[in-house]
C-alpha positions in Angstrom: 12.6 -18.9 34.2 15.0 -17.0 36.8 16.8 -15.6 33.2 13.7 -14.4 32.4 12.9 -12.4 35.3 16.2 -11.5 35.8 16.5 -9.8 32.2 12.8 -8.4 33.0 13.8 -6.3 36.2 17.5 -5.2 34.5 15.4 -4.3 31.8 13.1 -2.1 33.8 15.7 -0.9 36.2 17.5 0.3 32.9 15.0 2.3 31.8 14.2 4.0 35.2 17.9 5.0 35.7 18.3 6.6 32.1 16.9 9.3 31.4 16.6 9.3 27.4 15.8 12.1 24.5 15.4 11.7 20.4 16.6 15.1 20.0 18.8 18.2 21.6 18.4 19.4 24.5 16.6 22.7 24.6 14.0 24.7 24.9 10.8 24.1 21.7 10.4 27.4 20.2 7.0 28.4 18.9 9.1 29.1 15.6 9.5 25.2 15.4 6.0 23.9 15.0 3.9 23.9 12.1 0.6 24.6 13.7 1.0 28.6 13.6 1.0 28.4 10.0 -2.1 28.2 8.5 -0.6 27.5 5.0 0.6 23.8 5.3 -2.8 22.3 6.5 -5.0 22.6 3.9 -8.5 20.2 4.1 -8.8 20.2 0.2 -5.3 18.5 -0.2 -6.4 15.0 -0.1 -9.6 15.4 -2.4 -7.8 17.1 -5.1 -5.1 14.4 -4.1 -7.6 11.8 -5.2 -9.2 13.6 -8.7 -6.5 14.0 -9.9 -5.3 10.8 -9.4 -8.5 9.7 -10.7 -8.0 11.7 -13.5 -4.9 10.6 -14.9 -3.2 8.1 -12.7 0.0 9.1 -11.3 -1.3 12.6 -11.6 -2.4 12.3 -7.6 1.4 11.4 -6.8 3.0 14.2 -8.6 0.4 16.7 -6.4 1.7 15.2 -3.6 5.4 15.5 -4.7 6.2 11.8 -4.7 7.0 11.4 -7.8 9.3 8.0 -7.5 5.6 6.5 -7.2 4.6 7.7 -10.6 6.7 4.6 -12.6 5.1 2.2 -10.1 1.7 3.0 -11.0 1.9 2.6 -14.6 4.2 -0.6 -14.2 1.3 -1.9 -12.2 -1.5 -0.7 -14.0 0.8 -1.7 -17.6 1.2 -5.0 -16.3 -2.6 -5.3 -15.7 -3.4 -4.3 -19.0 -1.0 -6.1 -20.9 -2.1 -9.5 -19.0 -6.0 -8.3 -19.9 -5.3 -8.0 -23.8 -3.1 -11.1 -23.7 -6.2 -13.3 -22.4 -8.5 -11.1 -24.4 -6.2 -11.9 -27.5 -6.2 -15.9 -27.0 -9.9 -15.9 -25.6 -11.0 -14.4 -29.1 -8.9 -16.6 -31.1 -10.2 -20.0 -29.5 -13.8 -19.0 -29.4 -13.5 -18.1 -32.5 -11.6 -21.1 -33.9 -14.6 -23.3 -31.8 -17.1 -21.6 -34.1 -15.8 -22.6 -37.1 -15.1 -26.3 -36.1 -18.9 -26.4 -35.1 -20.0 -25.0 -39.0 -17.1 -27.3 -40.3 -14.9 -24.7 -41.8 -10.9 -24.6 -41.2 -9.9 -22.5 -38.5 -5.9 -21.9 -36.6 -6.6 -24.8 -34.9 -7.3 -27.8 -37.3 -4.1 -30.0 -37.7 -3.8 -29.1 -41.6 -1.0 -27.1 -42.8 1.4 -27.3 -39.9 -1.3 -26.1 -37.7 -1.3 -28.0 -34.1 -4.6 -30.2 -33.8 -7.0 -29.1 -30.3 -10.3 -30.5 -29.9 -13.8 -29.5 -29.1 -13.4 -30.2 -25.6 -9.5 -28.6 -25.8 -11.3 -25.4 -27.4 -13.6 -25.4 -24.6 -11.2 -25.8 -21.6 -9.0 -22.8 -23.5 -11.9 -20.4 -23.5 -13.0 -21.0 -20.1 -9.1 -21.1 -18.9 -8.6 -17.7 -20.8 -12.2 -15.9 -19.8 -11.6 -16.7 -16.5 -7.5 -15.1 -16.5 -9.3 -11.9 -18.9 -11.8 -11.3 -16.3 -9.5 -11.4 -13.1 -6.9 -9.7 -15.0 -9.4 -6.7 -15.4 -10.8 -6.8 -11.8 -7.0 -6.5 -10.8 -6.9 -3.5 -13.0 -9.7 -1.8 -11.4 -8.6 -2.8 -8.0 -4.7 -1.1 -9.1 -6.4 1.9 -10.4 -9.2 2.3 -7.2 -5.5 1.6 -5.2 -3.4 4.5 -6.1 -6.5 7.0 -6.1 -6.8 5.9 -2.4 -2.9 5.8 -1.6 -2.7 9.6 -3.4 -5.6 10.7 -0.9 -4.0 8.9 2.4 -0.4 10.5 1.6 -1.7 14.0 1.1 -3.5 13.0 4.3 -0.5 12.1 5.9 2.0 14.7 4.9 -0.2 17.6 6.6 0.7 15.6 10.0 2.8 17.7 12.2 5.8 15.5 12.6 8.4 17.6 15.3 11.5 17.0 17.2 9.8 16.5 20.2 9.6 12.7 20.6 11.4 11.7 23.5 11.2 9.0 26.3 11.1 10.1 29.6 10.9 7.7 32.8 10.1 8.0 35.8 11.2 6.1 39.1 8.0 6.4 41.2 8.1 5.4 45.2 5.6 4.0 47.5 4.8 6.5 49.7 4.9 4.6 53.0 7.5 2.2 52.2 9.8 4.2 50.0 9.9 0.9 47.7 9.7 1.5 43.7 6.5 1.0 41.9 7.1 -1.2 39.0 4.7 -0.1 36.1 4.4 1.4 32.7 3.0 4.8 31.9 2.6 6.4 28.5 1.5 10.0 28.1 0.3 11.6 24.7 0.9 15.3 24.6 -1.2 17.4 22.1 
């Protein structure tokens, strides 16, 4: 416990004592900051952003200049797919195999000819198994493609953020008045 508050008050003492910047020492000319220009905010950016992700997807990224994202939409939205056809595929087959061991006709799934043997109730479990994986397969799809429309939008959000050099840390050791003691405390200020 003494460790404790022994580490708290070197902790606190350390960061009253130093005085600490993320950047030069200088003065911030008006040159520096971005909010003069009235060409890098733009309100449209993160609409058109999003139609044109919506449009094409990957489209959204490329507006935005990302364009490392591009492959990773259409691996995800690929993958998505794929998986969707894949239990499409197999649904169809053992639905359709099911229908023609209820009218009594040979089907893939009969035993004759090599073929491996399922039953009625195997059938059954393999279309419910493989409607179930095709539907969640396409509601991931949506959910990818409703994704990146949103992530294009939020990024061309983002990048119109003025992001300067002036971050910096700046403490303060601040004394009781009557008693000359140090206040211990914590104080952060957001300047606009």
């Amino acid at each position: 416990m003494l460790n404790k508050q022994l580490f708290i008050f070197i902790f606190i003492t350390s960061l009253t004592i130093v005085h600490c910047f993320s950047q030069e020492n200088g003065a911030l000319n008006v040159n520096d900051t971005d909010f003069g220009n009235s060409n890098i905010y733009n309100p449209l950016s993160p609409s058109k952003a999003a139609f044109y992700s919506a449009i094409l997807p990957g489209l959204g990224q490329a507006y935005n200049k990302k364009y490392w994202k591009i492959p990773i939409v259409y691996a995800a939205l690929g993958t998505s797919i794929y998986f969707y056809s894949s239990n499409n595929t197999n649904y169809n087959r053992a639905r359709t195999a099911f229908k023609l061991m209820k009218d009594g006709k040979p089907h893939e799934f009969d035993g004759v000819n090599g073929n491996i043997l399922l039953s009625e109730e195997a059938l059954i479990t393999a279309q419910k198994g493989y409607k179930k994986d095709r539907d969640l397969s396409l509601l991931v799809t949506v959910a990818l493609y409703a994704l990146q429309v949103i992530e294009a939008s939020t990024n061309a959000h983002l990048l119109q953020h003025n992001v300067d050099n002036n971050l910096s840390i700046s403490p303060k050791l601040i004394k009781n008045s009557i008693n000359q003691r140090p206040i211990v405390g914590a104080q952060i200020n957001f300047n606009f």
